[in-house]
PATIKOL-8916 format. One record per residue (C-alpha): residue in three letters; x, z, y. Coordinates in steps of 0.02 Angstrom, whole numbers, padded with zeros to 5 digits, always signed. Each point is the difference from the previous one (the first is absolute). Example, Ala and Ser with C-alpha at 12.3 -4.5 7.8 and 13.67 -1.06 7.14 Angstrom:
2
ALA+00615+00390-00225SER+00069-00033+00172
REM end
This chain:
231
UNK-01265+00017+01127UNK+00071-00077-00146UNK+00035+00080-00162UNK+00078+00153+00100UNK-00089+00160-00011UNK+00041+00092+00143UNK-00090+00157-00050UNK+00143+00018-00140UNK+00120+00007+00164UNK-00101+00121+00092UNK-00010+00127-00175UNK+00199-00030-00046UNK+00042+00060+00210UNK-00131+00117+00044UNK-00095-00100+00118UNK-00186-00035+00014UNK-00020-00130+00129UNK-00179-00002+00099UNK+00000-00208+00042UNK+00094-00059-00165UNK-00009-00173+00092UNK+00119+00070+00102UNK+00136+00068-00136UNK-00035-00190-00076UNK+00034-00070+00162UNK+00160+00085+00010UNK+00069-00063-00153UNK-00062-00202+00059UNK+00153-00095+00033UNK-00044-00160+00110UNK+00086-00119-00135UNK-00161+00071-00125UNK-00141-00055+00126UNK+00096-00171+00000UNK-00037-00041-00197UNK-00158+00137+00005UNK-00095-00075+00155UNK-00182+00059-00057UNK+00084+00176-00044UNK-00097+00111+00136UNK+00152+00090+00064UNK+00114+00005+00155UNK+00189-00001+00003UNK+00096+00153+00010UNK+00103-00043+00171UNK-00124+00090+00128UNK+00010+00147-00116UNK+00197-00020-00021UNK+00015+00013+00186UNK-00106+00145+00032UNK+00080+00098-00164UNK+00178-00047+00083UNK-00051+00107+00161UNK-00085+00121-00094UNK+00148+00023-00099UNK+00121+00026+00116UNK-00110+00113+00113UNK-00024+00115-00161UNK+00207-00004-00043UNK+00035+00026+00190UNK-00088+00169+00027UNK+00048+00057-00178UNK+00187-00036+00072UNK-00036+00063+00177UNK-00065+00151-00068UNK+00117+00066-00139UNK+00170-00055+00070UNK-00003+00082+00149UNK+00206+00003+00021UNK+00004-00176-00014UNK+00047-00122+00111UNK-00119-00159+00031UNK+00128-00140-00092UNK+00011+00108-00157UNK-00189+00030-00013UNK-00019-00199+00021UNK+00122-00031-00124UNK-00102+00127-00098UNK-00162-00097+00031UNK+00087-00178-00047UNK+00060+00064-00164UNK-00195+00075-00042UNK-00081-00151+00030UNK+00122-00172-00013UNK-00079-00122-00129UNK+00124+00064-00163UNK-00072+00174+00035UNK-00167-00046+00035UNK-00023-00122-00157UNK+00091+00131-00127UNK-00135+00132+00048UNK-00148-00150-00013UNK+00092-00042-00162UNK-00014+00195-00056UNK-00184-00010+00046UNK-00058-00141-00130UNK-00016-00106+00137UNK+00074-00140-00079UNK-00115-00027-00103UNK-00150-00032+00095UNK+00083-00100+00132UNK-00127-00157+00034UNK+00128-00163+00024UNK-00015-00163-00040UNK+00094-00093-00149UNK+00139-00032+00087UNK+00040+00172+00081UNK-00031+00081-00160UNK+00149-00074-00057UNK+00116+00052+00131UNK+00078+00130-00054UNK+00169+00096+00079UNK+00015+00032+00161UNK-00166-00124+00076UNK-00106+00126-00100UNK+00082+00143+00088UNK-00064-00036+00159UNK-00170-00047-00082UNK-00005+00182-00064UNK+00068+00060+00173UNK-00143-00081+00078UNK-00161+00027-00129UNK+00066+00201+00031UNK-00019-00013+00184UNK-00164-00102-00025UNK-00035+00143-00117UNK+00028+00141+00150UNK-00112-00106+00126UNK-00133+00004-00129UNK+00016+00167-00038UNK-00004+00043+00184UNK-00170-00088+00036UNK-00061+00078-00155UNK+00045+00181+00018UNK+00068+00018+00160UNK+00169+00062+00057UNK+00018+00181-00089UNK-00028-00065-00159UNK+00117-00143+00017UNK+00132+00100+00080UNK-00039+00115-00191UNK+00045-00165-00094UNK+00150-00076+00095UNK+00058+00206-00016UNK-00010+00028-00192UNK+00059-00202-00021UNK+00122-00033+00121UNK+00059+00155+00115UNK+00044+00087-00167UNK+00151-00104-00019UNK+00084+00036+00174UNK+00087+00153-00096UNK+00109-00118-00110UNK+00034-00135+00144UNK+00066+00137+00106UNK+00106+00078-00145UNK+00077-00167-00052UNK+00010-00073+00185UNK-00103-00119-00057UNK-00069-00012+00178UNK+00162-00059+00044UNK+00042-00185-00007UNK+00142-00042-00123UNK+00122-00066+00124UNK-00012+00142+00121UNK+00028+00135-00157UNK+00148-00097-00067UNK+00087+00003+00167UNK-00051+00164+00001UNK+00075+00065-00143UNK+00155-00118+00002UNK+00048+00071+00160UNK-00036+00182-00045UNK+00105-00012-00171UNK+00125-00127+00027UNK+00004-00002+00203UNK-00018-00192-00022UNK-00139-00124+00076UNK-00077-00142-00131UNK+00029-00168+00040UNK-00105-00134-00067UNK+00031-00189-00045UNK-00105-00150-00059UNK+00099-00063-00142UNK-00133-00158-00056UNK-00142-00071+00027UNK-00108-00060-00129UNK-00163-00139-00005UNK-00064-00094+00117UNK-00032+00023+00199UNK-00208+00042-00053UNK+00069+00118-00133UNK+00150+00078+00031UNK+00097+00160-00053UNK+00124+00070+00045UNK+00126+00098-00071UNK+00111+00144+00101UNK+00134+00097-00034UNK+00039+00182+00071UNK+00171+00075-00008UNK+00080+00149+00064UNK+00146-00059+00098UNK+00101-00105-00134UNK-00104+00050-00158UNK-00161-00111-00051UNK-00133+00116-00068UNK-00123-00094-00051UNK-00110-00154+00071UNK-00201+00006+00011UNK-00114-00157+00019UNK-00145-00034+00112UNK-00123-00156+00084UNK+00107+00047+00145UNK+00168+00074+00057UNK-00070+00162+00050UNK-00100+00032-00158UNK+00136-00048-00106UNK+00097+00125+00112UNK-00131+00127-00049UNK+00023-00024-00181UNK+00194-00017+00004UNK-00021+00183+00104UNK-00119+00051-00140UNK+00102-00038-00181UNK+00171+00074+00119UNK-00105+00174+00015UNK-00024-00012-00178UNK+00165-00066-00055UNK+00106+00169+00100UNK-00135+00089-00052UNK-00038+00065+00170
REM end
């Protein structure tokens, strides 16, 4: 278990955990068992998996059963926002969980967006643990007070909505005009590249965004021009 004491985790979120091999378990990235090999512990990946469903199940009836007058794209694109890894790792993030993340030397350097997904992962591992532990009402409790309490802003700031789509959005509302984008370079090497696109409104450059591909960089381009009209 290493120098972690888990029972400061369970005391700082309210949780008292019936197996703590389990919560420990959770919190095992496979890269620690690599440089830790007599460490008695499993991996977090079977627990990852079974969090993701359980996860998704929980969101989905919350959804089903609270936006009745919505159609089944919007309540997806409700569901994507909830739980995509930036999401996911901000509320692990919130939750200590950081700090008690069991990696090797090398992935505790990582840092950015690697650790992201990390986080993203430990909370689902987290979920399936907390599932097997305390079964489904109490989990459903937890993802509620952690992770369904946040739907209120995404829906007020649209955050369900990706960037692109709200930029076209507004730009045709305001200005009756559809974005265009262009890549204007490309920078690195082919195992490394980024790219760099521009979006304009007809003849006038807004602003460019970069990405690891064309769409992301697309996304982020979309993202500073919402920001830059201030729409």
């Amino acid at each position: 278990m290493g120098e972690k004491d888990f029972n400061r985790f369970e005391q700082q979120n309210g949780l008292t955990f019936e197996n703590k091999n389990l919560l420990v378990q959770a919190f095992t990235h496979r890269s620690y068992l690599n440089e830790n090999r007599d460490a008695k512990l499993e991996h977090n990946e079977r627990l990852e998996f079974l969090g993701d469903a359980v996860l998704e199940l929980v969101v989905t009836d919350y959804l089903f059963k609270n936006f009745e007058n919505k159609a089944e794209g919007e309540l997806t694109a409700y569901r994507s926002a909830l739980v995509n890894t930036t999401m996911l790792a901000s509320v692990a993030m919130k939750l200590g969980m950081n700090d008690y993340l069991l990696l090797s030397r090398g992935e505790s350097k990582d840092e950015g967006r690697a650790r992201q997904y990390i986080l993203a992962d430990t909370f689902e591992a987290l979920i399936g643990a907390f599932y097997l532990d305390q079964g489904y009402d109490k989990v459903a409790e937890f993802i509620s007070k952690n992770l369904l309490s946040l739907l209120g802003t995404i829906v007020e700031k649209r955050l369900w909505q990706d960037s692109k789509s709200h930029f076209q959005e507004e730009a045709q509302e305001r200005t009756g005009i559809t974005p265009t984008y262009s890549t204007v370079k490309e920078i690195g090497p082919d195992h490394d590249k980024r790219f760099v696109v521009a979006v304009y409104l007809n003849d006038e450059h807004v602003v460019e965004g970069e990405g690891q591909s064309k769409q992301e960089a697309e996304q982020a381009a979309a993202e500073k021009a919402l920001q830059s009209k201030r729409w």
